[in-house]
C-alpha positions as CSV (number, residue, x, y, z in Angstrom):
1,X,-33.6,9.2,48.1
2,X,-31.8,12.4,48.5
3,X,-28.8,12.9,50.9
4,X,-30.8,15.6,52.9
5,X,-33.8,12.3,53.7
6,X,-30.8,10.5,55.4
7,X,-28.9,12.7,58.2
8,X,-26.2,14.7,56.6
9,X,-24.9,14.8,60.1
10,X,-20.8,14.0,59.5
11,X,-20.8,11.0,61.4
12,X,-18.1,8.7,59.5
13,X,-15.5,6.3,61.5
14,X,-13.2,9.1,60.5
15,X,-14.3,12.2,62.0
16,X,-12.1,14.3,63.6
17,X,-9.4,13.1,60.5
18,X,-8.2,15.8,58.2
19,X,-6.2,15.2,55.1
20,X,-4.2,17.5,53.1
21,X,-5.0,16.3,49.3
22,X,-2.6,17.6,46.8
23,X,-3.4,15.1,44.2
24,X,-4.8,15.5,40.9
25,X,-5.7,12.6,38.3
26,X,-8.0,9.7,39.5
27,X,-6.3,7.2,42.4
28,X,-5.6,10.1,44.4
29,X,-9.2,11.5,44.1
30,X,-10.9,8.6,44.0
31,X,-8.6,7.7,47.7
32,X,-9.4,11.0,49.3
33,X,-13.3,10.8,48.2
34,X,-13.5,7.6,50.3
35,X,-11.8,9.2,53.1
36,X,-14.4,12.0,52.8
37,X,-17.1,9.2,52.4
38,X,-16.0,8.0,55.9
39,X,-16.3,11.6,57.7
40,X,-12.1,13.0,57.5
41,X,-12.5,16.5,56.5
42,X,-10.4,16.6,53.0
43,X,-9.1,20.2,52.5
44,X,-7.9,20.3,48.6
45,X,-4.8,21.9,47.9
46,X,-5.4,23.4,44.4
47,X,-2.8,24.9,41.9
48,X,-4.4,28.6,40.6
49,X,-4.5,26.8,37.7
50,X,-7.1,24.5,37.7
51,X,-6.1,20.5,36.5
52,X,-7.2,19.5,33.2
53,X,-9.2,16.8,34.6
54,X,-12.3,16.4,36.7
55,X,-14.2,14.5,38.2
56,X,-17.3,15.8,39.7
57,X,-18.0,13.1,42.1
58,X,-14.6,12.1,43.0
59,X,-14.5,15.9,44.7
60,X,-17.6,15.5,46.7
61,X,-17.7,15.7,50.9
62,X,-14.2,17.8,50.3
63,X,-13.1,21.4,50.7
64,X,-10.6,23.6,47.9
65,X,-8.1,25.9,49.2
66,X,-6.1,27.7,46.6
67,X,-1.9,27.8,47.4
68,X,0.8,28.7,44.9
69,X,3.5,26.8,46.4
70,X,5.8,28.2,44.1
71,X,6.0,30.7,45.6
72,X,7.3,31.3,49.6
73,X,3.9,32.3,51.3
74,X,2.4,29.8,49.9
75,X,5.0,27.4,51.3
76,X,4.6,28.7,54.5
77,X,0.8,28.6,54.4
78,X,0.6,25.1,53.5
79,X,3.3,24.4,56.3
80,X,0.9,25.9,58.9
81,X,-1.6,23.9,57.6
82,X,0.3,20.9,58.0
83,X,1.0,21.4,61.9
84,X,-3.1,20.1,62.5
85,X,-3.0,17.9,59.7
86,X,-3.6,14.0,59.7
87,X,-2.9,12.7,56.5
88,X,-0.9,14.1,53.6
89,X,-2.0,12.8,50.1
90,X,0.2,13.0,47.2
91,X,0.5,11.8,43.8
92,X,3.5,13.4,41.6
93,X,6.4,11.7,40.6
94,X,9.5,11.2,43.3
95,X,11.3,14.5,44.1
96,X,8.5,16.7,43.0
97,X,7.1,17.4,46.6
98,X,10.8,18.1,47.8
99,X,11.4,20.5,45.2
100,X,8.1,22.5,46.9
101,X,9.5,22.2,50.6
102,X,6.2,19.5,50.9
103,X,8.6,16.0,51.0
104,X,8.0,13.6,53.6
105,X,11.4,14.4,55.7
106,X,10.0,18.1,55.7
107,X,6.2,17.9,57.1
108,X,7.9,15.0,59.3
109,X,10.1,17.7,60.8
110,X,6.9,19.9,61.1
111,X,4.4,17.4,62.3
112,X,5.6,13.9,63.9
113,X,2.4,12.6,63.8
114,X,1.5,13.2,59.9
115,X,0.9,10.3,57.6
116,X,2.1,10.9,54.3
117,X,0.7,9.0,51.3
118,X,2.3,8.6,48.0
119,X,0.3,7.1,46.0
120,X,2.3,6.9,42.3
121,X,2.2,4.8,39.0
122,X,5.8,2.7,39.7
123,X,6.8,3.8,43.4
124,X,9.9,5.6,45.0
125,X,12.6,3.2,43.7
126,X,13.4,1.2,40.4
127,X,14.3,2.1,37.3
128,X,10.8,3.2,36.3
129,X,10.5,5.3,39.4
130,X,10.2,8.5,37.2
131,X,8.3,7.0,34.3
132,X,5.1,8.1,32.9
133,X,2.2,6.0,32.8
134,X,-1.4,5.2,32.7
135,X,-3.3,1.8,34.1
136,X,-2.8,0.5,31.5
137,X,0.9,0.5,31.6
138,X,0.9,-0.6,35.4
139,X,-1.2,-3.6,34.9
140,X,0.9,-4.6,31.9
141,X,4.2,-4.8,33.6
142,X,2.4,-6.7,37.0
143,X,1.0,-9.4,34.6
144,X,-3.0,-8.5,34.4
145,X,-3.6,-7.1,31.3
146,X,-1.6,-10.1,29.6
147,X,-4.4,-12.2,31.2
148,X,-7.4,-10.2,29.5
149,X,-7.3,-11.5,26.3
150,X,-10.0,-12.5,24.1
151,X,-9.2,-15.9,22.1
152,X,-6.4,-17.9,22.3
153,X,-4.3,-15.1,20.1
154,X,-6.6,-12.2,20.8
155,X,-4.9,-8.6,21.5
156,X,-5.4,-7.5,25.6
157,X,-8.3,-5.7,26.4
158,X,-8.1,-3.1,29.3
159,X,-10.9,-3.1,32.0
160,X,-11.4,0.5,32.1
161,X,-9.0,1.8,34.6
162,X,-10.2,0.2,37.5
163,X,-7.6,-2.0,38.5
164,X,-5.1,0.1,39.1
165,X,-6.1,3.6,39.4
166,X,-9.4,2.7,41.7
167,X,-8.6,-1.0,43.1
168,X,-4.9,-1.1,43.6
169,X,-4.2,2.6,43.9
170,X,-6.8,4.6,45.2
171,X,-8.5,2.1,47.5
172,X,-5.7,0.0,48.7
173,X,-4.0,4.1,49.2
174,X,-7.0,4.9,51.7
175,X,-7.0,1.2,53.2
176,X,-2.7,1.9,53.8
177,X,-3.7,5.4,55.3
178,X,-6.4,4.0,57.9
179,X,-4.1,1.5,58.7
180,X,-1.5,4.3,59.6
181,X,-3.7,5.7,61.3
182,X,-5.0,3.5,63.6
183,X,-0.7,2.1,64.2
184,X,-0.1,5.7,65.2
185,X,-2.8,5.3,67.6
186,X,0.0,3.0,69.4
187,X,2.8,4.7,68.5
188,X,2.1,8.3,68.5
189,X,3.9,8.4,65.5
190,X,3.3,8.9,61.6
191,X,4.8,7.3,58.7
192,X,5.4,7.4,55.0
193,X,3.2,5.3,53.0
194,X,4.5,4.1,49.5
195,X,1.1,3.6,47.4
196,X,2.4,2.3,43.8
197,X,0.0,0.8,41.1
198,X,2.6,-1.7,40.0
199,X,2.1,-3.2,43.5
200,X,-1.3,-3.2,44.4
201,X,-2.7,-4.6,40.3
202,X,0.0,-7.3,41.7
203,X,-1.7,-7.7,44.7
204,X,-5.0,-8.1,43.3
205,X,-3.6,-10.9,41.0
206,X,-2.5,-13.0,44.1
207,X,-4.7,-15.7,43.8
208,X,-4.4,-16.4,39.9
209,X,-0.5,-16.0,40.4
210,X,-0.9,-18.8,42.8
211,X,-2.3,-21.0,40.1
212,X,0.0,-19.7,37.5
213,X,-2.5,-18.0,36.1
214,X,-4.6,-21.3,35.8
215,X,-7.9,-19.8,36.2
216,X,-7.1,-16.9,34.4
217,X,-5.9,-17.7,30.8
218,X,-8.3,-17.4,27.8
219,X,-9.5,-21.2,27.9
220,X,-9.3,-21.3,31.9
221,X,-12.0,-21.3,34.2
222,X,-12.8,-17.5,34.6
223,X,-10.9,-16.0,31.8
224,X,-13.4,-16.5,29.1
225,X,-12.6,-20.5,27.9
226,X,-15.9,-21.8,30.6
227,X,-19.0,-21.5,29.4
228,X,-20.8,-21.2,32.5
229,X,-18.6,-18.2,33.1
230,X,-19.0,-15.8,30.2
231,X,-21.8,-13.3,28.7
232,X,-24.3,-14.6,26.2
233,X,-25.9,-12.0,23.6
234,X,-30.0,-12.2,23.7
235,X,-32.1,-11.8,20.8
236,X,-32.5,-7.8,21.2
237,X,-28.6,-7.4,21.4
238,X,-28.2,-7.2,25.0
239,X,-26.0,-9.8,28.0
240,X,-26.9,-11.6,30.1
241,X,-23.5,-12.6,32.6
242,X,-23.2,-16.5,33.6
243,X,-21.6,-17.2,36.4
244,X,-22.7,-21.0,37.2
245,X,-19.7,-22.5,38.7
246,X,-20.5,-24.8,41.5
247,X,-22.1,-27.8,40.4
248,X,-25.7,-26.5,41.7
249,X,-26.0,-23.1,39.8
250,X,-24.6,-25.2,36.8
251,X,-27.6,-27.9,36.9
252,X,-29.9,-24.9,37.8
253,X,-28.8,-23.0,34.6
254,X,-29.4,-26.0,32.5
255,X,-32.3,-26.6,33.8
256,X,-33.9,-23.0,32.7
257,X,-32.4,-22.7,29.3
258,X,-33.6,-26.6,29.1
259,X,-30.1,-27.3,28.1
260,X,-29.0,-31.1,29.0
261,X,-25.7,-30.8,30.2
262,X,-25.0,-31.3,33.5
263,X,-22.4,-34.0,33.8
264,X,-20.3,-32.8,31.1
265,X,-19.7,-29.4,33.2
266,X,-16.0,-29.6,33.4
267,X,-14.7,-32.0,30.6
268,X,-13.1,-29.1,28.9
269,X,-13.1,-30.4,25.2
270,X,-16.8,-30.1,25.9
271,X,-16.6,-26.4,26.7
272,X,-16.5,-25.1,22.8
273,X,-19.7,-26.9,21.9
274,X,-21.5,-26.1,25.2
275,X,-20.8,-22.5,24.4
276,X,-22.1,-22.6,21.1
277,X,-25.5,-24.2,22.6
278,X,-25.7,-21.7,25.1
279,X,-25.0,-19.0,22.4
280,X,-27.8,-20.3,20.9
281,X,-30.5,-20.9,23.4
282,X,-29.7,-17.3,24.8
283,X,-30.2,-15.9,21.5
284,X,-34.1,-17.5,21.7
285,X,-35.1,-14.4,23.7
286,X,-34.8,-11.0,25.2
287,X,-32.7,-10.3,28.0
288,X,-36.1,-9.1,29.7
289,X,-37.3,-12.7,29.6
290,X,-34.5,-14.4,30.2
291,X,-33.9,-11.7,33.9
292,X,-37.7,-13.1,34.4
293,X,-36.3,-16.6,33.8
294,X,-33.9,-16.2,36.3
295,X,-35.1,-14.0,38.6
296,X,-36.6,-17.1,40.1
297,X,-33.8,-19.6,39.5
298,X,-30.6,-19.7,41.5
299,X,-28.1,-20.0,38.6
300,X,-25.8,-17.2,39.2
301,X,-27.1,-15.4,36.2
302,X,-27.8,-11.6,35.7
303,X,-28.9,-8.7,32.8
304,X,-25.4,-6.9,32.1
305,X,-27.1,-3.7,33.1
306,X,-26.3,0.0,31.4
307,X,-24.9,2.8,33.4
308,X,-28.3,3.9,33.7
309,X,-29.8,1.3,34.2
310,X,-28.0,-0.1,37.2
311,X,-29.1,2.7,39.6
312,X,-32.9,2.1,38.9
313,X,-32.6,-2.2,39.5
314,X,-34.4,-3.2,42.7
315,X,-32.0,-4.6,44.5
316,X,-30.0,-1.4,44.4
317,X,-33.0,0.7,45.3
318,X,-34.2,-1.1,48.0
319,X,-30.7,-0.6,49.3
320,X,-30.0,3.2,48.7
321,X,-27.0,2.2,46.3
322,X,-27.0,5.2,44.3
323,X,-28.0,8.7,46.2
324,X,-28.6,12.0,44.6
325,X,-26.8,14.4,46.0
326,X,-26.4,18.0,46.9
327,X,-25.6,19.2,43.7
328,X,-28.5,17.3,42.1
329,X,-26.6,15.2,40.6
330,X,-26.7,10.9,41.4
331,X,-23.7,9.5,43.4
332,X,-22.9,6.1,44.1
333,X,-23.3,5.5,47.8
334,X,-20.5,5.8,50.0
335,X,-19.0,2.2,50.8
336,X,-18.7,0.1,52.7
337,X,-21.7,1.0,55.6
338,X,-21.3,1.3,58.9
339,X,-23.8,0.0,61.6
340,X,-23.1,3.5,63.8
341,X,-21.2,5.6,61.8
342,X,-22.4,5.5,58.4
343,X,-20.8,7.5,55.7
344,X,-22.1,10.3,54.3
345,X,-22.7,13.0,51.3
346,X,-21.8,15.9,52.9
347,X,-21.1,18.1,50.1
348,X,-20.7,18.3,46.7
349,X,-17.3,19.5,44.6
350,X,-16.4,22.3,45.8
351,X,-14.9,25.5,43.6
352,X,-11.1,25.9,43.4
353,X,-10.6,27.9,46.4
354,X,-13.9,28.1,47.7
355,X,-12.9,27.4,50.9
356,X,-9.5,29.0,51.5
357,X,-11.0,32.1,54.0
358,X,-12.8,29.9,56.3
359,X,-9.9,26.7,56.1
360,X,-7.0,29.5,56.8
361,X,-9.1,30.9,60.0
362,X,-9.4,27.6,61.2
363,X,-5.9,27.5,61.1
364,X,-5.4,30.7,63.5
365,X,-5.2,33.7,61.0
366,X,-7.3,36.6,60.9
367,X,-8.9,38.5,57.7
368,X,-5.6,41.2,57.5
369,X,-3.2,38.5,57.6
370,X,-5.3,36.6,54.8
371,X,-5.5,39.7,52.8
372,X,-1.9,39.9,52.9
373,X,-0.8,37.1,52.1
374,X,-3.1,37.5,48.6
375,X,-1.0,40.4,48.0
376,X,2.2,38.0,48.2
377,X,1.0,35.9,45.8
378,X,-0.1,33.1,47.9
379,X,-3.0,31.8,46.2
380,X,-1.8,32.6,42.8
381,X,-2.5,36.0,40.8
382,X,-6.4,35.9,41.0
383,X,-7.2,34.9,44.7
């Protein structure tokens, strides 16, 4: 289904929202898409040099306005900007915005009511305050990555960089500005958010910190020692992902791979030779048969599907979970849905500085003033 078949009406919970995105890498992309998602217009503030990165879909249902803020026009365009602004999202290491007259205790002075988002690797404070870093560095000092080993002295395996660029930085960034937001709704007043990585891959490890990591180690329960929670190789090469835990789906999975094992379930010294079974009854056929298998069984077990073949599997069909959009290209669908104000695919990435004439006109300045300030230098050297 395309995004023009549903209403590309902007009718998000966050209309009426803008947000000033000066980010560049991932979290604070991926943050300012889902603010996009939910109807805020997002206004890019690009450097005339373009990042080195990109990510096509990350810049959909947002605007690009080209300002050199090294230079003094450009300073002042971006503080006009900032007097209608929302939400300012940022994501340079501390003192960087202050050095470009773009700090917190600056717009503050400009705008009361902005929200101002600093979404960073190791925060405002510490001794790694100004270190470099990747996800892969945040979740090693907050404890995750030590607990995604393979084999009792297997080397840390990272997830992608999901868990702290997208889950604790990016999303738990936009879930820290909405809840701004709707406080300044009481309060009149904006605040500074301090969105660090370290943090929220912490906060996403509350629960297996709880158990001292417990659940997590290689031989716990979902760290890779069960084997009712693991991925078995069937006889074409592909997965299938177990994830029979309660008592029920772990009867129900023996019961289709005609395995008898269902009151040995949790003796753990059990758990090595009940893998190799499993590895060997899954082996027996393709991962075709065995998604027939249990397609009709309630085990908690699914095809680990490719990245293209997720978007073409019924369930997420049937429930629109990956749109094309207006640049032709497919999307995953904006989440999570609204009952009356569903997000939306507005737009597609836009063009550094595709936007900058009509953005600055919304902001009160006619066409001669524009055309001036290009002379000054304001959007760079090739406006």
């Amino acid at each position: 289904m395309t995004v023009t078949e549903l209403d590309a009406q902007n009718t998000g919970p966050l209309v009426g929202i803008r947000v000033l995105d000066f980010s560049r890498l991932a979290p604070g992309p991926y943050c300012a898409m889902l603010l996009g998602d939910l109807g805020a217009d997002v206004v890019r503030i690009d450097a005339p040099v373009a990042p080195v990165r990109t990510y096509q879909m990350l810049a959909r249902n947002k605007r690009s306005l080209v300002l050199d803020l090294k230079t003094e026009a450009g300073r002042g365009v971006m503080h006009r900007l900032v007097e209608s602004a929302d939400v300012v999202l940022e994501g340079n290491r501390p003192g960087v915005m202050a050095r470009l007259e773009a700090d917190y205790a600056t717009l503050f002075g400009i705008n009361p009511r902005i929200i101002y988002c600093s979404l960073t690797g190791f925060g405002q404070e510490g001794p790694m305050a100004q270190a470099a870093g990747h996800d892969i560095n945040y979740i090693a000092l907050a404890g995750v990555l030590s607990q995604m080993q393979r084999g009792a002295h297997g080397t840390p395996s990272p997830p992608l960089n999901l868990v702290a660029d997208y889950g604790g930085g990016g999303l738990l960034a936009a879930l820290g500005i909405t809840s701004a937001l709707y406080e300044r709704e009481q309060s009149g007043v904006g605040q500074f958010i301090d969105a660090a990585m370290i943090d929220g891959s912490a906060s996403l490890m509350a629960a297996h910190y709880s158990t001292q990591g417990e659940l997590s180690k290689v031989d716990g329960l979902l760290g890779g020692g069960a084997p009712f929670y693991r991925c078995y190789e069937t006889s074409d090469g592909r997965f299938m992902a177990v994830g029979a835990i309660e008592t029920k789906f772990f009867d129900a999975l023996c019961e289709a791979t005609g395995l008898k094992l269902q009151s040995q379930q949790m003796n753990q010294e059990e758990w090595p030779r009940q893998q190799a079974m499993f590895e060997e009854v899954f082996r027996s056929k393709t991962r075709a048969q065995w998604t027939v298998i249990f397609d009709e069984v309630d085990a908690c077990t699914s095809p680990v599907l490719d990245l293209d073949e997720a978007p073409e599997h019924p369930h997420n069909v049937e429930r629109n979970g990956f749109l094309i959009g207006p640049d032709d290209q497919l999307h995953v669908a904006p989440a999570p849905r609204f009952s009356r104000t569903p997000g939306r695919i507005r737009s597609a990435a836009p063009k550094p500085g595709s936007d900058t004439n009509a953005i600055l006109k919304e902001a009160g300045l006619e066409q001669p003033a524009i055309d001036q300030l290009a002379q000054t230098g304001a959007f760079g050297p090739n406006p």
